[in-house]
Every structure is written in C-alpha cells, then in structure tokens.
DSSP file (Angstrom, degrees, kcal/mol; ACC not computed):
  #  RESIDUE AA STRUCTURE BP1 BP2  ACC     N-H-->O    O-->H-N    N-H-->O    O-->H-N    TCO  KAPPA ALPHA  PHI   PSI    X-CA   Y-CA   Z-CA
    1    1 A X              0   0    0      0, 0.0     3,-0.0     0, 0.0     0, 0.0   0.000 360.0 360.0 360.0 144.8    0.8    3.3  -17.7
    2    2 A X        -     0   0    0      1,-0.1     2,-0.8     0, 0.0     0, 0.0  -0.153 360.0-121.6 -42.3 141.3    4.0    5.1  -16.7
    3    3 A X        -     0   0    0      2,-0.0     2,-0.6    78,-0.0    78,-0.1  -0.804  25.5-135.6 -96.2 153.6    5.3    4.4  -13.3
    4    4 A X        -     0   0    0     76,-1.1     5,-0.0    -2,-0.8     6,-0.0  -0.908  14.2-158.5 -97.1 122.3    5.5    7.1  -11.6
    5    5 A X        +     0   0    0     -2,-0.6    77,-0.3    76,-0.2     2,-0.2   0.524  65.0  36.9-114.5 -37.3    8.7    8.2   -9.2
    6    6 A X  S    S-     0   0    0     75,-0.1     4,-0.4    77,-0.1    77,-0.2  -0.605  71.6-118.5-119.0 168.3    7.5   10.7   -6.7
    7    7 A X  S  > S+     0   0    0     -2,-0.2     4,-1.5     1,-0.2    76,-0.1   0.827 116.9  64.8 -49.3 -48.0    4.8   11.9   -4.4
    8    8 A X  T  4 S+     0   0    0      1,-0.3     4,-0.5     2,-0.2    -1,-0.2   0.444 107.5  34.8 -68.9 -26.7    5.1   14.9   -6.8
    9    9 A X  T  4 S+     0   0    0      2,-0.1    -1,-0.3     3,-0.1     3,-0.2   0.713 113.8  63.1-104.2 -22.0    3.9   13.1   -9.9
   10   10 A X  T >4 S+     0   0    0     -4,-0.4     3,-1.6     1,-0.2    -2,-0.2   0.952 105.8  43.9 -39.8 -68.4    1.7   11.2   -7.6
   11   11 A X  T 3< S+     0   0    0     -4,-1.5    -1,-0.2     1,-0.3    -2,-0.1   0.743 104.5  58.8 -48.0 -38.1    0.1   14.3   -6.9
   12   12 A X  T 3  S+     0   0    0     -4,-0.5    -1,-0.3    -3,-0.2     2,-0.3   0.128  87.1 120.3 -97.3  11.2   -0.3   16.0  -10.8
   13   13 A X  S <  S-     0   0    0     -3,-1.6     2,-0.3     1,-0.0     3,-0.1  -0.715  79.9-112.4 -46.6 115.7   -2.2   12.7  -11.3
   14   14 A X    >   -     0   0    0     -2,-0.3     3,-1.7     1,-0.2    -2,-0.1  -0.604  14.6-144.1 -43.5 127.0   -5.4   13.2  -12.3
   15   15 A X  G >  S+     0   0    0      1,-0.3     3,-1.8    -2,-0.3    -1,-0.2   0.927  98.2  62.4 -94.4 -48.0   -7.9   12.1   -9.5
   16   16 A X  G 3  S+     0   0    0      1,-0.4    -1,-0.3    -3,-0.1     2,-0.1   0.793 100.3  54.1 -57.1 -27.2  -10.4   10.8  -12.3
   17   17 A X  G <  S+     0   0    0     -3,-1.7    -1,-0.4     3,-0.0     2,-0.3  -0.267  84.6  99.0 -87.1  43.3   -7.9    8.5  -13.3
   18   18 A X  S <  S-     0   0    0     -3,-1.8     3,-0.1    -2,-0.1    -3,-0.0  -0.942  71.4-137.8-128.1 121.7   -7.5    7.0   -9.7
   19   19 A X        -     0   0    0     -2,-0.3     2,-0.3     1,-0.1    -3,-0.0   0.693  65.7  -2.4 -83.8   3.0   -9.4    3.8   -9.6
   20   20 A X  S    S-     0   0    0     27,-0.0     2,-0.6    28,-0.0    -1,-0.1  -0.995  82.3 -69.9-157.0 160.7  -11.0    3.9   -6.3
   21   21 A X        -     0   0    0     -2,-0.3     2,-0.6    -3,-0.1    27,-0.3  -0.750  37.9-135.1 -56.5 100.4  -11.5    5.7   -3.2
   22   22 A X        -     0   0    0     -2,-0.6    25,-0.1    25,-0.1    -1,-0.1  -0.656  11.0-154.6-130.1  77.9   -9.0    5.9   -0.8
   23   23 A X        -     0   0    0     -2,-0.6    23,-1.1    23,-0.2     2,-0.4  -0.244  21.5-126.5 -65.0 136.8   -9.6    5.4    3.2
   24   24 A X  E     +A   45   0A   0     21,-0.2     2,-0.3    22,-0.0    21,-0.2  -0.701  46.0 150.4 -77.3 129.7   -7.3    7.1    5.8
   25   25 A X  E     -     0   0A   0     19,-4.4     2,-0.3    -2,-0.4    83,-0.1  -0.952  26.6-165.3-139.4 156.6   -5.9    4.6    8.2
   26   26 A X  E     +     0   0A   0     81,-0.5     2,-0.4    -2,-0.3    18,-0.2  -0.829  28.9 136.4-152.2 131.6   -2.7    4.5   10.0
   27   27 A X  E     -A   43   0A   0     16,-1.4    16,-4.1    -2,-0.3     2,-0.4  -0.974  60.0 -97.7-162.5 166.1   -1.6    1.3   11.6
   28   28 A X        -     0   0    0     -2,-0.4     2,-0.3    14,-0.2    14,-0.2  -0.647  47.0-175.3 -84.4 146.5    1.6   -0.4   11.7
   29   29 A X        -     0   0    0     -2,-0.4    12,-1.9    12,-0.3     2,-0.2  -0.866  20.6-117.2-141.6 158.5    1.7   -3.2    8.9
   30   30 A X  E     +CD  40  68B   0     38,-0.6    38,-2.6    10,-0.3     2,-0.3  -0.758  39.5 164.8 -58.2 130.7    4.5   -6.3    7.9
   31   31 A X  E     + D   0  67B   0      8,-2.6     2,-0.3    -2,-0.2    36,-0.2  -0.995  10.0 153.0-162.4 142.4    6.0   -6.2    5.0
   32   32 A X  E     - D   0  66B   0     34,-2.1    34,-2.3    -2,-0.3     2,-0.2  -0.973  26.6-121.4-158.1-174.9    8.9   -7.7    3.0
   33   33 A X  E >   - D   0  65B   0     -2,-0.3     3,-1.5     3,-0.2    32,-0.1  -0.653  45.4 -87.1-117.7-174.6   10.4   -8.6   -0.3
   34   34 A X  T 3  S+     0   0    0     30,-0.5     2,-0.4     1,-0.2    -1,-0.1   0.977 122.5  36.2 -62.9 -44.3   11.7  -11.7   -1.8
   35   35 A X  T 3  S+     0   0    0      2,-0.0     2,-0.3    -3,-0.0    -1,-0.2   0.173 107.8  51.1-122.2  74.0   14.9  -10.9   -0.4
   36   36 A X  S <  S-     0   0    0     -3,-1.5     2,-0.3    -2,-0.4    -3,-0.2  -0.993  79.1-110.2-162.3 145.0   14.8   -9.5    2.6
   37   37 A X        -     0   0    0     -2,-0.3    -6,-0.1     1,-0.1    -3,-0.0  -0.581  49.2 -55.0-123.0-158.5   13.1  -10.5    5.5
   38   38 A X        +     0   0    0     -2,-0.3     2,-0.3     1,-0.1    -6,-0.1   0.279  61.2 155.1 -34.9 151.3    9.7   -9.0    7.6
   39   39 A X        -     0   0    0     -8,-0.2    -8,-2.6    -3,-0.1    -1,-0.1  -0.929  34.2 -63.8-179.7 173.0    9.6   -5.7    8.8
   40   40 A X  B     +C   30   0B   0     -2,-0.3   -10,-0.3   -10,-0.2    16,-0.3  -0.264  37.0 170.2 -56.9 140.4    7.8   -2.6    9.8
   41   41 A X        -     0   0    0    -12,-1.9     2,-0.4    14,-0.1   -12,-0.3  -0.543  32.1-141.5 -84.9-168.7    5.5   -0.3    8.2
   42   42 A X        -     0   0    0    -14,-0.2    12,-0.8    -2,-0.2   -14,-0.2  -0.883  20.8-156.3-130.3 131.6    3.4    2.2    8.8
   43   43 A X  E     +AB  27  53A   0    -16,-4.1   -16,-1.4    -2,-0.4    10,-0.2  -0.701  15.7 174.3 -90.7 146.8    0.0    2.0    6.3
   44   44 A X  E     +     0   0A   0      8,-0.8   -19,-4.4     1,-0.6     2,-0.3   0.229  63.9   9.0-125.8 -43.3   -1.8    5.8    5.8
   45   45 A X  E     -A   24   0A   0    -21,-0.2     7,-0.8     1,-0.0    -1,-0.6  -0.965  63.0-173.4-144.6 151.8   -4.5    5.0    3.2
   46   46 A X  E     + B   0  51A   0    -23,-1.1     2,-0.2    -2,-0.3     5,-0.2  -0.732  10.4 158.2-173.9 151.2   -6.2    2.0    1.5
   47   47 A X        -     0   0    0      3,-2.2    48,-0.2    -2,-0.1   -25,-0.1  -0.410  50.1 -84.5-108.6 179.1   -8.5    1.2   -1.1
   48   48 A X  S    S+     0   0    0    -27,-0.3    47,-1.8     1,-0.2     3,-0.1   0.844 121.0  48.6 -30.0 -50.0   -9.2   -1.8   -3.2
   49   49 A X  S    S-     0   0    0      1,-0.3    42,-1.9    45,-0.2     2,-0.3   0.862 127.1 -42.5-105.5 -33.7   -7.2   -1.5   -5.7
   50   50 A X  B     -E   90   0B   0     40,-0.2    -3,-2.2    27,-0.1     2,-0.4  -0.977  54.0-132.2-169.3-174.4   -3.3   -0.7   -3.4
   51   51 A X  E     -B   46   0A   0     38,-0.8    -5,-0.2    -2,-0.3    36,-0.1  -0.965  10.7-115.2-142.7 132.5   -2.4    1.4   -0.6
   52   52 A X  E     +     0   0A   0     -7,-0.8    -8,-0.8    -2,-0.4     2,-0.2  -0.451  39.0 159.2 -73.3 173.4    0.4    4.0    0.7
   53   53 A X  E     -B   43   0A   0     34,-0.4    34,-1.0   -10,-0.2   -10,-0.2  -0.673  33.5-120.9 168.6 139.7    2.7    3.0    3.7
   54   54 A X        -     0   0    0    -12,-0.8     2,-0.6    32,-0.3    32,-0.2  -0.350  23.7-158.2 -69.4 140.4    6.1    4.5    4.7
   55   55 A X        -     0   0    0     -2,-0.2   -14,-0.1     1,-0.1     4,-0.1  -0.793  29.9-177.4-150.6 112.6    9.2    2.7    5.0
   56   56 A X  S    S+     0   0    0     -2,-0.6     2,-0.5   -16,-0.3    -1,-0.1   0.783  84.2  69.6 -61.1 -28.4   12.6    3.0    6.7
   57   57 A X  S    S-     0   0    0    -17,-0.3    -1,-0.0     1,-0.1   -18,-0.0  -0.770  99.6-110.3 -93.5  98.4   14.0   -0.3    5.1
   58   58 A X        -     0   0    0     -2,-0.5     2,-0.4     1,-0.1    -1,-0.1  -0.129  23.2-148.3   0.9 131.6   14.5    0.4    1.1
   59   59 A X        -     0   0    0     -4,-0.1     2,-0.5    -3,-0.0    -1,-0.1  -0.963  10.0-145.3-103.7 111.9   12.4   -1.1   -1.2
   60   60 A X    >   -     0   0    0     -2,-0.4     3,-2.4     1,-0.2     2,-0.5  -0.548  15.7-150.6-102.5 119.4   13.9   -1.8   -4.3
   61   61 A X  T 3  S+     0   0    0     -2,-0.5    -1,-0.2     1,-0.3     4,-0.1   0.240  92.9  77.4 -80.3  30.1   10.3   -1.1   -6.8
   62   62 A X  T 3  S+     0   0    0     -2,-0.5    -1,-0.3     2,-0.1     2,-0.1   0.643  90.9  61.9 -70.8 -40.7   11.8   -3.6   -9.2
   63   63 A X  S <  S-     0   0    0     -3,-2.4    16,-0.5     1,-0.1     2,-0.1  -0.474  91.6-108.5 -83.7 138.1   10.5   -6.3   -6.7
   64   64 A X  E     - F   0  78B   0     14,-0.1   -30,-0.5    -2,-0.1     2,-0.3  -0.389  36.9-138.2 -54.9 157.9    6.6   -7.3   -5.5
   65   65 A X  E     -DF  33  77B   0     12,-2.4    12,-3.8   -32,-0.1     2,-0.3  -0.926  12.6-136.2-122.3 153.4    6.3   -6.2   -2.2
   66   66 A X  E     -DF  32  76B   0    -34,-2.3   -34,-2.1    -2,-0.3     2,-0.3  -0.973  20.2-160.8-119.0  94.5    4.5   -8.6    0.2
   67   67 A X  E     -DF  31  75B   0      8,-1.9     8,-1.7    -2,-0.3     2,-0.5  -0.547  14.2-164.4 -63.9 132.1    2.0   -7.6    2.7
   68   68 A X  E     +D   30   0B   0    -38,-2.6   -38,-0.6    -2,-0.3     2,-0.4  -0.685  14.4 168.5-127.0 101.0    0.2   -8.7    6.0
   69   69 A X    >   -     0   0    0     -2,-0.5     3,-2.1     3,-0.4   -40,-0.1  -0.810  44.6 -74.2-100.9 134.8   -2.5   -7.4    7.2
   70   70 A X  T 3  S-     0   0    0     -2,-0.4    -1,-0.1     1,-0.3    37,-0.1   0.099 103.3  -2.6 -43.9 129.1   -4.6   -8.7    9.9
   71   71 A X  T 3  S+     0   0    0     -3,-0.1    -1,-0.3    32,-0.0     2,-0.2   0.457 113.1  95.8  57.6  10.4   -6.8  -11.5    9.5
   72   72 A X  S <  S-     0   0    0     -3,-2.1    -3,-0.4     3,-0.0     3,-0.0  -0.785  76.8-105.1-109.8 102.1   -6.0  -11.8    6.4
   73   73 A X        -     0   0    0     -2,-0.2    -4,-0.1    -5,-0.1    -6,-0.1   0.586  60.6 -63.9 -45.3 142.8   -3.6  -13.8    4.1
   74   74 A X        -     0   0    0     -6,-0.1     2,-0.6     1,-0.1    -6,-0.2   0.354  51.0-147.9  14.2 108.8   -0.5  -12.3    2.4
   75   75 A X  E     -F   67   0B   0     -8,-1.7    -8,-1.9    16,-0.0     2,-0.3  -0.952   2.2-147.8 -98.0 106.3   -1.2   -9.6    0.0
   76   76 A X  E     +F   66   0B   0     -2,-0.6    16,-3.2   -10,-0.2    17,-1.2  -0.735  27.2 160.7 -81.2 123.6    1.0   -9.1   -3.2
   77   77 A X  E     -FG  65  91B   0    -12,-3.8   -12,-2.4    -2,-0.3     2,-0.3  -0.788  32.5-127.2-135.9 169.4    1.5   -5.4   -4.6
   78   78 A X  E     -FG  64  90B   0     12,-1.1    12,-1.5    -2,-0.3   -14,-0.1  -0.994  24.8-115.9-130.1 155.1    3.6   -3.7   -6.7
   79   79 A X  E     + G   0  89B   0    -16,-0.5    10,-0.2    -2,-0.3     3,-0.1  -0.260  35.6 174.2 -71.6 127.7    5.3   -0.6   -5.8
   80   80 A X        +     0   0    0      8,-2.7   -76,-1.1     1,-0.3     2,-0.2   0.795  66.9   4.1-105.1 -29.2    4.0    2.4   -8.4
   81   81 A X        -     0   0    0      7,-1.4    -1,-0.3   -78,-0.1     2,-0.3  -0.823  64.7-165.9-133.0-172.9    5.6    5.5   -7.1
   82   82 A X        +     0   0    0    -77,-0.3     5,-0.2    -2,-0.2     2,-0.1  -0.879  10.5 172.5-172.1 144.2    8.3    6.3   -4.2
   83   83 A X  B >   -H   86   0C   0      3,-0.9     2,-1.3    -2,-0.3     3,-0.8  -0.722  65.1 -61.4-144.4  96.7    9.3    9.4   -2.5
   84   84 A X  T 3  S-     0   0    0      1,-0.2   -78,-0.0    -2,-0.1     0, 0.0  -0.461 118.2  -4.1 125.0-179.3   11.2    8.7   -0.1
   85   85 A X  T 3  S+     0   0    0     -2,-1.3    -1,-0.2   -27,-0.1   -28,-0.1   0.943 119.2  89.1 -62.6 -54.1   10.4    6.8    2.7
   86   86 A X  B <   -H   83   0C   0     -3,-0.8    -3,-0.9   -32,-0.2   -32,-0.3   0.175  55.4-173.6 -27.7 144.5    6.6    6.8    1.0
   87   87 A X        -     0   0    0    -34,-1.0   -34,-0.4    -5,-0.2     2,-0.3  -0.688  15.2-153.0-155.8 132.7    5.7    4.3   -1.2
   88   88 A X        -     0   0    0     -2,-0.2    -8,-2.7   -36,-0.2    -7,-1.4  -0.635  23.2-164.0 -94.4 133.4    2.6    4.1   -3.3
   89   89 A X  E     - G   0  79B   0     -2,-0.3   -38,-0.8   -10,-0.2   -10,-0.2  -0.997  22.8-154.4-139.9 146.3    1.3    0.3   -4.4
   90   90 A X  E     -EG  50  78B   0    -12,-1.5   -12,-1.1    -2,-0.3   -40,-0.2  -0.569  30.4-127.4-106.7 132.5   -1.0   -1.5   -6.8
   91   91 A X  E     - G   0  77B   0    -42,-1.9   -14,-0.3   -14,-0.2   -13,-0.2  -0.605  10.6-136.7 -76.6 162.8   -2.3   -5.2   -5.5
   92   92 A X  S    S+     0   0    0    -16,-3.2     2,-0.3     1,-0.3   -15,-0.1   0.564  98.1  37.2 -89.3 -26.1   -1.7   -7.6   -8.0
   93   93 A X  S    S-     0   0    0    -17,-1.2    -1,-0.3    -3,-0.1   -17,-0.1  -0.803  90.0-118.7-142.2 111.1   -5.3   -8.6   -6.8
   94   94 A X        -     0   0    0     -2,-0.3   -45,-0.2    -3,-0.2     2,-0.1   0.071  28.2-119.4  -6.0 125.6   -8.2   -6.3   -5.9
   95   95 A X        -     0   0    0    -47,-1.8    -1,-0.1   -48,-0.2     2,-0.0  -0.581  29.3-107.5 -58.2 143.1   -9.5   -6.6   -2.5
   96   96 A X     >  -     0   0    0      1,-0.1     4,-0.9    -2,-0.1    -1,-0.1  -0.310  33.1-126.0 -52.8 164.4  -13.5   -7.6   -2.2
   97   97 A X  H  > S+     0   0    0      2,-0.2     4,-2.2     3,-0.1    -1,-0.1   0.583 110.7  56.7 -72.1 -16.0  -14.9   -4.2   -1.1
   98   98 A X  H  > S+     0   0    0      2,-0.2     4,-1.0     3,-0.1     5,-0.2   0.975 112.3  48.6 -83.5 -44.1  -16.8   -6.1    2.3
   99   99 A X  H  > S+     0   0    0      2,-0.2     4,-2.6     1,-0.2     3,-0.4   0.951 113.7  39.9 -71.5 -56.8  -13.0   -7.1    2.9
  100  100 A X  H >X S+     0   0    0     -4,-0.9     4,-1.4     1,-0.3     3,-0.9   0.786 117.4  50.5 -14.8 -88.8  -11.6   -3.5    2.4
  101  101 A X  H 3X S+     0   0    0     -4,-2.2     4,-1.5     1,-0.2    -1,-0.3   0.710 116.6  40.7 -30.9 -46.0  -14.8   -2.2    4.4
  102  102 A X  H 3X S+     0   0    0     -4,-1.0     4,-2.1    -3,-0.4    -2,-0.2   0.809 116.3  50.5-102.4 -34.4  -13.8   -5.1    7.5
  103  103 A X  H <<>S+     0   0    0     -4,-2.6     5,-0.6    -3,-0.9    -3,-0.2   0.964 113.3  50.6 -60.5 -83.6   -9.7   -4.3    7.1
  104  104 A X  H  <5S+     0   0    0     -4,-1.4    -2,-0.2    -5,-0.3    -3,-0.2   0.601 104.5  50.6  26.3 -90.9  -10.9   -0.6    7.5
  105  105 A X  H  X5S+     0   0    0     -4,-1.5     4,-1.3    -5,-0.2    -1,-0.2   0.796 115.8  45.5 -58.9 -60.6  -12.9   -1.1   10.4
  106  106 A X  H >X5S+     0   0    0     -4,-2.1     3,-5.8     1,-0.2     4,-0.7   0.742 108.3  49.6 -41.2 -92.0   -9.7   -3.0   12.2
  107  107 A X  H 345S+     0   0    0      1,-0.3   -81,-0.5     2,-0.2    -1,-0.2   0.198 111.4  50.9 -69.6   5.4   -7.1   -1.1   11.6
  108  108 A X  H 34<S+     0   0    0     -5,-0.6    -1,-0.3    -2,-0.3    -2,-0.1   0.400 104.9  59.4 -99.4  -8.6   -9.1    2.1   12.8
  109  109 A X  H << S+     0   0    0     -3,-5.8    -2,-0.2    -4,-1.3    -3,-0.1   0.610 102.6  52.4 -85.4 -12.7  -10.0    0.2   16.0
  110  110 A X     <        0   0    0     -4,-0.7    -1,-0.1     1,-0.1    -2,-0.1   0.767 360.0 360.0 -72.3 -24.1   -6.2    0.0   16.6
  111  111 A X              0   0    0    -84,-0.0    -1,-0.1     0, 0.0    -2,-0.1   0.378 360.0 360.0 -58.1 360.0   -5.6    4.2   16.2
C-alpha cells in the first residue's frame, strides 16, 4: 500500500478499505522514537489496528514510533500519513478488541 502524506489523502481513502472502526478518545498519551526521548501527545481516535494523535515534537515517519498507554505495555506503530502536527499510525501488532474496548473505557474516564 502507498503511504500516504496528508490528512487530505487520508480523507479520499476509501472507508471500506479502513480495517476497523475507529473510537473517539482524547487523552494525553507518551510517545517517542528511537532517538529522541518521551514526550507528549494528544491521542483523538483508536482502533485495533493504529490510532491518530497530534504532535508538537517532529516525527520523522521513517522511524517506529513508540507508544504508552495506560496499563498497558509499550506499543509499536508505524507512522502512515502526517499533516502536520497530525499523524496517522498502523501497530505493528493489533490490539485484542477486550483490550481496545478496556483502553477505551480509561482514556474516556480521563475526558
């Protein structure tokens, strides 16, 4: 698959080709890259398969990015689009759906 550069190509996507469903959250998340180290985020949606989240720090989408989300270990994505601050990401490894459903459920009791 292509990667894709923007929001804007993001967008002309076709939704049927999107592999899951996409929960709105927004909660502040940790995040870094191999060389660089922790910092802020702000997560807006995720599903199983990756998640958006906003960024002030650069991300260079050559690099995984490394997530932390509460109660749960490290998460490894890679970056698929960027616009931006914005950046759209792929896990390297599905989330179970009860964990998805139990992440969810946090990080909307935080809001």
């Amino acid at each position: 698959m292509d990667q894709l550069q923007s929001a804007d190509d993001f967008q002309n996507f076709p939704l049927g080709n999107r592999r899951n469903t996409r929960e709105i959250v927004e909660a502040e998340i940790f995040v870094r890259q191999s060389d660089s180290q922790l910092f802020r985020a702000t997560l807006s949606d995720l599903s199983v398969s990756g998640f958006k989240m906003t960024s002030y720090t650069y991300l260079d989408d050559k690099k995984p990015v490394y997530i932390r989300l509460p109660g749960i270990q490290t998460l490894t994505a890679t970056i698929k689009w960027h616009d931006h601050q914005d950046y759209g990401c792929a896990f390297d490894n599905d989330l179970h759906p009860a964990v998805l459903e139990h992440l969810v459920s946090k990080l909307r009791a935080f809001e």
